[in-house]
Each structure stands twice: as structure tokens, then as C-alpha cells.
N, C-alpha and C positions, 0 to 999 in steps of 0.2 A: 111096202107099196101102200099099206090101208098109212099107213102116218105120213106118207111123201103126201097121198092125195086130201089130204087136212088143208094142203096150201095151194095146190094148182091141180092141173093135168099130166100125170106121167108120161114121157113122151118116147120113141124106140129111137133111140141114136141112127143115125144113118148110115152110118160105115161099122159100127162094130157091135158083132153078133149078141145077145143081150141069154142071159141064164137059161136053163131051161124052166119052160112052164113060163116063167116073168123074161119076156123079152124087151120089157123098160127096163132093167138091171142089167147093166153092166160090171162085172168084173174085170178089176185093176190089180194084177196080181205079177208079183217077180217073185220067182223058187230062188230057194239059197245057193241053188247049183245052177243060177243062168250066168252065162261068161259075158255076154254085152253088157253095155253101159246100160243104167238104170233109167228110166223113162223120168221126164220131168226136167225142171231146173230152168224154165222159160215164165216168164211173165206172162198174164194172159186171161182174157175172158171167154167162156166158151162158147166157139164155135161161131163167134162172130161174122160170120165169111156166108151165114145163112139169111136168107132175108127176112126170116122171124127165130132171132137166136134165142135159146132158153132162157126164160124166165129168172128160174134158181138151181142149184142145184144140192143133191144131198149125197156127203157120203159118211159111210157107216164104214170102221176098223172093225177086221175082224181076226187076222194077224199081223204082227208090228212086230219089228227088231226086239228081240228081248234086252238091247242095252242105250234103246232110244234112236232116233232116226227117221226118217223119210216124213219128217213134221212136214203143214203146210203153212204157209204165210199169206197172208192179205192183207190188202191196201185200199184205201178208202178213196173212191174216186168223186166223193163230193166236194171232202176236204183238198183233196187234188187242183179239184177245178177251184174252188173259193177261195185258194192261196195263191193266184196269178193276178195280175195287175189289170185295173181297169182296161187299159189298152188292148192287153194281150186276150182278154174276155171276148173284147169286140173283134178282135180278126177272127178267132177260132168259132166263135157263135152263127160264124155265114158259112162257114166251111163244111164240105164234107168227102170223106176217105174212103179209099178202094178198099178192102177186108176180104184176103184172100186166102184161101187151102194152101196156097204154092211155094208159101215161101222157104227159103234156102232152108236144109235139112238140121244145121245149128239150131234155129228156130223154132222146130216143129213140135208139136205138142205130143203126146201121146198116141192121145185118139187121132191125128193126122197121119200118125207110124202105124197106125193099125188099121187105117180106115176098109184095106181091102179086104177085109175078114165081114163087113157090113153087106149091106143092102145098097148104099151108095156107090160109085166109082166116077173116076175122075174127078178134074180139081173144081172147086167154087169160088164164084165170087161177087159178093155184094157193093152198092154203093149205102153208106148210114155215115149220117150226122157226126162230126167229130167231139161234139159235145151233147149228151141226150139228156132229155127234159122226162123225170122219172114220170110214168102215167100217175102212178098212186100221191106220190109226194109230192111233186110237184119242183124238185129241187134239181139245178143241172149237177150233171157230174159228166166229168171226161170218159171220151166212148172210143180211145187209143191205145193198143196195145202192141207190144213190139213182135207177137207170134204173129201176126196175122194182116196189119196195117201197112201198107205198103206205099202209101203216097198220096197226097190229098187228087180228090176232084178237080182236073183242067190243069191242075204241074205235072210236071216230071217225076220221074223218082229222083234225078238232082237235085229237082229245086226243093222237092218236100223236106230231103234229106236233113237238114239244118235243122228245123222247126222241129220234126218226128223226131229226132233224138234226142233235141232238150225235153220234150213230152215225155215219155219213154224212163229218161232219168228221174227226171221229177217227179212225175206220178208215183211212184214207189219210195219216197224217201221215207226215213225211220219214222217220224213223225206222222206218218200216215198209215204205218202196218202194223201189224199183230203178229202173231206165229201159235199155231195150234199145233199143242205135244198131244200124240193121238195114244189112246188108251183101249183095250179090249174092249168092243161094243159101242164106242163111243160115236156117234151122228153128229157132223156141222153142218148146217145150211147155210148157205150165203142166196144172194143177190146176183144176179149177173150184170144188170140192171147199173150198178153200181159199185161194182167194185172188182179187184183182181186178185185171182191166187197166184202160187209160186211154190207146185208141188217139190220139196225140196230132195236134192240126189247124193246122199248121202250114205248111204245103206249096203254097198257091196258086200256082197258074201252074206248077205240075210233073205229069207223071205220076207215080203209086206205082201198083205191081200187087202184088197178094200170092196164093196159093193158100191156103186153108184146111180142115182136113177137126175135125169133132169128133170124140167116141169116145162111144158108149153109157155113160149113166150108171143109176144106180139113184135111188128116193125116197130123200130127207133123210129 
């Protein structure tokens, strides 16, 4: 918690119950003897669907498969947006998308599987910028995700439908992501601001635990 708040405000997730004594800490954790599928495996910014979504986030390994697994991946959503066409610049830069709790269970994140163990209930949803203008940098980057983005401002979900899944593809292609092999102790921070993970589901029949704390963000 004293190194998360080096960079922001630690903030209590709203749906899922946070440690004891530290209720900005969230534990992410699968025993080796759970029978369901593994949480994870959706593209995705957190929590987007709030009208001031997190800042950053930070998580810390604290047990991992002992033969590798449940890495996470990220995609760089500035490089995203700055590899589209003048054209396609100017549609998306007037536009802006529904960012909901609700979508279909294929989709959902974690924290949306757990959210009734929180302080929140029931589902949310904001309207933000389909392209957002970083506060610090100054730089855009794409603010669409496939967990949570459900159809631009004034269409349909038919009509978006075309558009959000070339997005959706594109934004994550190789040339835009990393993949982090998580290590005893080991902390990533990322950006929400800017960029997408992709906790990856891989791991049956293992434990993985993680600690997580977000940091207060501002509206897009």
C-alpha cells in the first residue's frame, strides 16, 4: 500500500471485499483444487463502466504455477490508436461508447464474476470517449474494450457492431503487446489510462494468488 500510494490514491473496488485491515487490496486467488474455469482470458481495461475508472493498477505475485502459467499480456493503446488512418482518426475522435457491467458472461471479467462479495450491486454503466486524450501526456489512445464496450453513442448495437469488432481485433495485435511471466513477489503497474491486459487462463489444476490494489482515476 505505502509503494502503490508513491503514484496515486488507493482506492476500495466496489464489488469485491478487499483483505483484512487493507481494504484497497484485493485478492485474486484460484486453489489448485477449484473445479470451475479459471477467471480471466477477456481483453480489457478496468472497470471502465465507472464514471471515473482507475487510474492504474498494481499487482503483486505472490503464488504462481510452479511450471509457468496464468502470465498476463498487454497492449498498448496509443500505438493502437496511431496506427489507423487519417480517416478512421476523424470518425472515432467525435464518438463516444456505452461502457457497461452487463455484458454477456463469455465476456466478463473477474471482478464482474465476483462483484456480489463488494459493497456495490447491480450492474453500471457509463457514457466515455471512444478515444481518450491522456491528462498527463497529452497523447490519444483508444478507450474500447471488448469486456465492457457495448455500442457507440446514438447507434445501435447492430450498427456499432461492424466498427467495435474491427477495434476490438486491432487494438491487441502482436505488435502492440507484451506478456508478463510473473515471478515470486514480482509488482507490474500499468496505465489504465492507456492500455489493455489479458489475464491469461491457462493454469488448471494449479494455484495462482495475486494481491491487487487500483489508484483513483479521473473522467475520460
Amino acid at each position: 500500500v505505502s509503494f502503490a500510494s508513491q503514484f496515486g490514491q488507493p482506492i476500495e473496488y466496489p464489488f469485491v471485499t478487499g483483505i483484512p485491515n487493507h481494504p484497497e487490496v484485493i485478492e485474486v486467488s484460484k486453489k489448485a483444487t477449484d473445479t470451475g474455469s479459471n477467471f480471466g482470458g477477456v481483453w480489457h481495461s478496468d472497470t471502465t463502466y465507472l464514471s471515473d475508472p482507475p487510474m492504474g493498477t498494481l499487482l503483486q505475485a505472490l503464488e504462481i504455477p510452479p511450471f509457468g502459467g496464468g502470465d498476463t499480456m498487454f497492449a498498448n493503446q496509443y500505438a493502437a490508436y496511431e496506427s489507423l488512418s487519417p480517416a478512421l482518426k476523424g470518425i472515432l475522435d467525435g464518438l463516444k461508447c456505452i461502457q457497461s457491467s452487463a455484458k454477456a458472461d463469455t465476456t466478463k471479467t473477474r471482478e464482474d464474476r465476483v462483484k456480489d462479495s463488494g459493497k456495490g450491486s447491480g450492474d453500471l454503466e457509463e457514457v466515455h470517449p471512444v478515444v481518450r486524450t491522456h491528462p498527463e501526456t497529452g497523447r490519444k489512445a483508444l478507450y474500447v474494450n471488448v469486456a465492457h464496450t457495448t455500442r457507440f453513442e446514438g447507434w445501435t448495437e447492430e450498427e456499432s457492431r461492424g466498427l467495435l469488432e474491427f477495434l476490438w481485433k486491432m487494438q491487441v495485435r502482436m505488435e502492440f503487446t507484451c506478456r508478463v511471466r510473473w515471478r515470486p513477489g514480482m509488482i507490474a503497474f500499468w496505465d489504465n489510462r492507456c492500455t489493455l491486459h489479458y489475464p491469461l487462463n491457462d493454469y488448471h489444476g494449479y494455484a495462482r494468488r495475486m494481491h491487487r490494489i487500483t489508484l483513483a482515476g479521473d473522467r475520460p
